[in-house]
C-alpha positions in Angstrom: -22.5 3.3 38.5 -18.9 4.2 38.1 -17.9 0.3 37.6 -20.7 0.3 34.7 -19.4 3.3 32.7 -16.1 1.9 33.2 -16.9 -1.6 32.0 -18.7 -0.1 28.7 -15.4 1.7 27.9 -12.3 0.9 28.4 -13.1 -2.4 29.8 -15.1 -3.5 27.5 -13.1 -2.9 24.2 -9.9 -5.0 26.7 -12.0 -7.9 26.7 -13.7 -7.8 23.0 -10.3 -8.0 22.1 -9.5 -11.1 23.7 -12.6 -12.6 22.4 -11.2 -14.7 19.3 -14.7 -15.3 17.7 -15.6 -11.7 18.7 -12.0 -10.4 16.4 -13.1 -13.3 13.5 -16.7 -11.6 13.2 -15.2 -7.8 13.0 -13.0 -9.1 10.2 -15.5 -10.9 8.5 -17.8 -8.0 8.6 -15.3 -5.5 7.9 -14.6 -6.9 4.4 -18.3 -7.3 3.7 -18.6 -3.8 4.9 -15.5 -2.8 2.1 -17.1 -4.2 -0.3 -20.1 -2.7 0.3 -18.3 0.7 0.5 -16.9 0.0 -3.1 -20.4 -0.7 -4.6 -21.8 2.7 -3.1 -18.8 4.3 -4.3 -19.0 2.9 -8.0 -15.3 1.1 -7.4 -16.5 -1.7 -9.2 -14.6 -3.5 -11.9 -17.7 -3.8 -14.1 -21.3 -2.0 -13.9 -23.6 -4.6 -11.9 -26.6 -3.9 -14.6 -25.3 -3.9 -18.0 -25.8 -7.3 -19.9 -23.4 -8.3 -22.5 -24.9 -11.2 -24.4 -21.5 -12.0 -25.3 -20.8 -13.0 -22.2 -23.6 -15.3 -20.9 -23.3 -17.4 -18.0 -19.4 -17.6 -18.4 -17.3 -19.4 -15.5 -15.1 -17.6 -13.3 -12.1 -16.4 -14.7 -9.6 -13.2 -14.5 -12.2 -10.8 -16.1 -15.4 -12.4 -14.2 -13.9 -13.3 -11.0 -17.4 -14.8 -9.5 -18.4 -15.5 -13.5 -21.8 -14.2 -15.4 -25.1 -15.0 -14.8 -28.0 -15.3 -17.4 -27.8 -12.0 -18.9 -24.2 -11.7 -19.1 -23.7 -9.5 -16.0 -20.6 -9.8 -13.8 -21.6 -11.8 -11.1 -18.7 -9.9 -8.5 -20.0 -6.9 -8.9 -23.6 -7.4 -8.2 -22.7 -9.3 -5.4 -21.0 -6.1 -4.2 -23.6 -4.0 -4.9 -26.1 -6.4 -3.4 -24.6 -6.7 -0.5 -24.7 -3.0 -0.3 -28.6 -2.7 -0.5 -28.8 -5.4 2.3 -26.6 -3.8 4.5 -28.2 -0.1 3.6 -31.8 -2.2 4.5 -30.5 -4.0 7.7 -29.2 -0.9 9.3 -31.8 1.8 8.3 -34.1 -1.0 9.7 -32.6 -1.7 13.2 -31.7 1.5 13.7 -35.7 2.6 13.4 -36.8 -0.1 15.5 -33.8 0.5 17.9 -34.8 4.0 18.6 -38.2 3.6 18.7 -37.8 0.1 20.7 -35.5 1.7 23.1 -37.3 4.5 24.3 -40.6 2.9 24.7 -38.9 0.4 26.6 -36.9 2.1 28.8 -40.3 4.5 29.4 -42.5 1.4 29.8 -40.0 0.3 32.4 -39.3 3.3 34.6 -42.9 4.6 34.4 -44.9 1.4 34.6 -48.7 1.3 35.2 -51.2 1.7 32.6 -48.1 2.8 29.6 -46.0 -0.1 30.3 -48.8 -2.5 29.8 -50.1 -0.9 26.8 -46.1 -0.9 25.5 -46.2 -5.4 26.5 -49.3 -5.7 25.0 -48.1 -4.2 21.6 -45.1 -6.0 22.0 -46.9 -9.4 22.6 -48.9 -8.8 19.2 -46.2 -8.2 17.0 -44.4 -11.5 18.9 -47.5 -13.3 18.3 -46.2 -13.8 14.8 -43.9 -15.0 12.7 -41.1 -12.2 11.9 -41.5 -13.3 8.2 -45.1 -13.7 7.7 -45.6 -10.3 9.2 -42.5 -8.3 7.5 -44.3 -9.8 4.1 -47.7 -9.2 4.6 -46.2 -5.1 5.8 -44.4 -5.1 2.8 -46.9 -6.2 0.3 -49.3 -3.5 2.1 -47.1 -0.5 1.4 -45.2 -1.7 -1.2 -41.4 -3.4 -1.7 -39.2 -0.5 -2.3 -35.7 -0.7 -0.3 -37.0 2.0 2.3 -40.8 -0.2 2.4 -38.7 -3.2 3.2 -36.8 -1.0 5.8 -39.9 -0.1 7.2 -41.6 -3.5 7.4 -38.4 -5.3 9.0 -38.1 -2.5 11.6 -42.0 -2.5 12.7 -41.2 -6.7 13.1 -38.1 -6.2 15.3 -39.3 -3.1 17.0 -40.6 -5.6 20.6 -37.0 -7.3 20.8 -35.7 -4.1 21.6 -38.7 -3.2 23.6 -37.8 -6.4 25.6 -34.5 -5.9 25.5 -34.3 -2.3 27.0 -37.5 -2.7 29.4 -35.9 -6.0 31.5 -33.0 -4.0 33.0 -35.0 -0.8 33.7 -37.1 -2.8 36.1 -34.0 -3.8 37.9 -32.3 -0.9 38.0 -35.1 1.6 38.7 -35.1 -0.3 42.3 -31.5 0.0 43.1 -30.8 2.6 46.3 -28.6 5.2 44.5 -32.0 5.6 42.0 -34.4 5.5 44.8 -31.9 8.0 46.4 -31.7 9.9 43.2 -36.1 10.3 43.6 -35.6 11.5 47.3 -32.9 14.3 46.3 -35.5 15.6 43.7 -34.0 14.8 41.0 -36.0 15.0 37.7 -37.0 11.6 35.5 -35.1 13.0 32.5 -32.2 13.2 35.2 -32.7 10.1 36.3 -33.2 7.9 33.1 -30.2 9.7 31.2 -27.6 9.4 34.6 -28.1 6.0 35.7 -31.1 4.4 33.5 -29.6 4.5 30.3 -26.0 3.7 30.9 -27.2 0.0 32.2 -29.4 -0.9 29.0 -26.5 0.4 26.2 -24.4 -2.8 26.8 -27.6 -5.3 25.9 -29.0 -3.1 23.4 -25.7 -2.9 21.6 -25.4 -6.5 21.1 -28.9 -7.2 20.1 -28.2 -4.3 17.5 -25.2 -6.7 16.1 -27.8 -9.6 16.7 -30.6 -7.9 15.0 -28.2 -6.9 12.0 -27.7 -10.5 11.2 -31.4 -11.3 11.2 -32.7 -8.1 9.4 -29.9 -9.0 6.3 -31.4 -12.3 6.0 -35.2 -10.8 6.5 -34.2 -8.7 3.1 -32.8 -11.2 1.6 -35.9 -13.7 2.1 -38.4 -11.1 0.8 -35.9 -10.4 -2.3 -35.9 -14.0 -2.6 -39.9 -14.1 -2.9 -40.2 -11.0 -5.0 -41.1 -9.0 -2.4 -37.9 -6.9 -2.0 -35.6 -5.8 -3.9 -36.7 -5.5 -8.0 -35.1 -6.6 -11.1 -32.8 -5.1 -12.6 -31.7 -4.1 -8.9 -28.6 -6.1 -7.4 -29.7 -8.2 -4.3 -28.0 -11.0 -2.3 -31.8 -12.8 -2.0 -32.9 -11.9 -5.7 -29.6 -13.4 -7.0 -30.3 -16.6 -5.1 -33.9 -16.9 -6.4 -32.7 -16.5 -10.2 -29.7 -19.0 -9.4 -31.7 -21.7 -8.4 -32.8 -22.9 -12.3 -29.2 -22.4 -13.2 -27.3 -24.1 -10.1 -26.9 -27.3 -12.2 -24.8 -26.2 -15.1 -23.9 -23.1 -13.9 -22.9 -23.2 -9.9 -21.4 -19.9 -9.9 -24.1 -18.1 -10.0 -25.7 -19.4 -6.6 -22.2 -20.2 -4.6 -21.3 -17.0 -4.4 -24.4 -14.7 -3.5 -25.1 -17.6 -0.5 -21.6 -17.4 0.5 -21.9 -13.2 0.9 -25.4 -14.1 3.2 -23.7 -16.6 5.1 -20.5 -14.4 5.6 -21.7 -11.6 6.8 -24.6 -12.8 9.1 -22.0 -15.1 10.8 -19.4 -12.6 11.6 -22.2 -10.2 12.8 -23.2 -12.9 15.2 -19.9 -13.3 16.1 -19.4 -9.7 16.0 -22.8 -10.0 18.8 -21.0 -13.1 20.7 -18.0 -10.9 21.6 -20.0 -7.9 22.6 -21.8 -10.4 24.6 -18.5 -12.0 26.1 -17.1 -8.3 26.6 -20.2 -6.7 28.7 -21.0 -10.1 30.8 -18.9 -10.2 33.7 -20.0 -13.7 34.5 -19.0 -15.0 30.7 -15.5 -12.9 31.6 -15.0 -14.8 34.9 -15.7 -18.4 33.0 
């Protein structure tokens, strides 16, 4: 127990540090995350919805930076602000389907029986299809505002962290300090909170960096089939679907929303490959 808490602390943060792709993700993501910050802060050097048809699909330059798209709207800035509604999406969503996930697999786990089958079973139905099919036929049920598309993504990567949180629990609940802990009387709540929990943070916090990356290009899929994120709205996967009849004369205006997706879902898999490397005492070792 002692050599867990100690390897989710101090250790832990040692050897993320030596990860090199672990440091490339946290910079990558840290200056999508600053430029998401600016959008939500209005630090933006032109407003991502006004149209100027003055300036109409106009190439990058020192005033359009990332250029205009159809409507004469500065291309940086919505990319900012979209990348501000995808991360706003992605993390609402994986923090609902972490908490929820979490706790009914660490209670499916630990209690077992007839609730951790019902708990699999769940799980198994929500596996039993494809994460996009299902987040779009959630979304077009109750509707494609930013916190619908929160909701939708979250109920599709709810099991992951189900699966993710219930596979340890099973190991752990067998170990002799926790059957030790049962004999002394101590309580479940006891119990799970001591010595459950501290051995499920390390997995669950890289499949939250994990999840991140696939929840961003979730939203931006459905905001790519109309299904997200709605005009005149700023988003990463809305840009991209509007770009596509313009890519041949005007390539600006699909480079640069793509390069933003790509961007920040590798670094936050790196950003996962590091936490991985830090919390894996066998990947430490090799």
């Amino acid at each position: 127990m002692k050599m867990s808490k100690e390897m989710g602390t101090k250790g832990g943060l040692h050897y993320y540090l030596q990860s090199k792709s672990g440091i490339i993700g946290a910079i990558l993501v840290f200056f999508m995350a600053v430029g998401a910050l600016s959008a939500a802060f209005g630090w933006l050097p032109h407003d991502p919805l006004i149209q100027n048809v003055n300036d109409i699909l106009k190439g990058p330059s020192k005033r359009f930076w990332f250029g205009t798209d159809q409507f004469g709207r500065d291309i940086f800035s919505r990319t900012l602000d979209g990348m501000r509604r995808s991360l706003t999406v992605s993390i609402v969503a994986v923090s609902i389907a972490a908490f929820i996930g979490v706790i009914l697999g660490i209670l499916g786990g630990y209690l077992g029986k007839w609730f951790d089958v019902l708990v699999t079973r769940m799980s198994d139905v929500v596996f039993a299809f494809p994460a996009i099919l299902l987040a779009l036929a959630i979304v077009s049920s109750i509707g494609n505002s930013w916190i619908d598309t929160a909701l939708s993504i979250a109920i599709v990567y709810t099991p992951i962290f189900i699966r993710v949180a219930r596979g340890p629990v099973l190991t752990v609940k067998e170990m002799d300090y926790v059957k030790v802990s049962r004999i002394l009387g101590y309580s479940s709540p006891r119990i799970l909170i001591k010595h459950i929990l501290p051995n499920v943070t390390a997995p669950i916090v890289v499949q939250t960096a994990l999840s991140l990356s696939w929840a961003i290009l979730t939203e931006s899929g459905l905001s790519f089939l109309g299904l997200g994120t709605q005009p005149p709205d700023a988003s990463l996967g809305l840009m991209v679907a509007d770009a596509q009849s313009l890519a041949a004369f005007a390539w600006w205006t699909l480079l640069f929303p793509s390069l933003f997706i790509t961007i920040v879902v590798v670094g936050l898999n790196l950003v996962g490959d590091g936490l991985r490397d830090a919390w894996d005492p066998a990947r430490r070792n090799s």
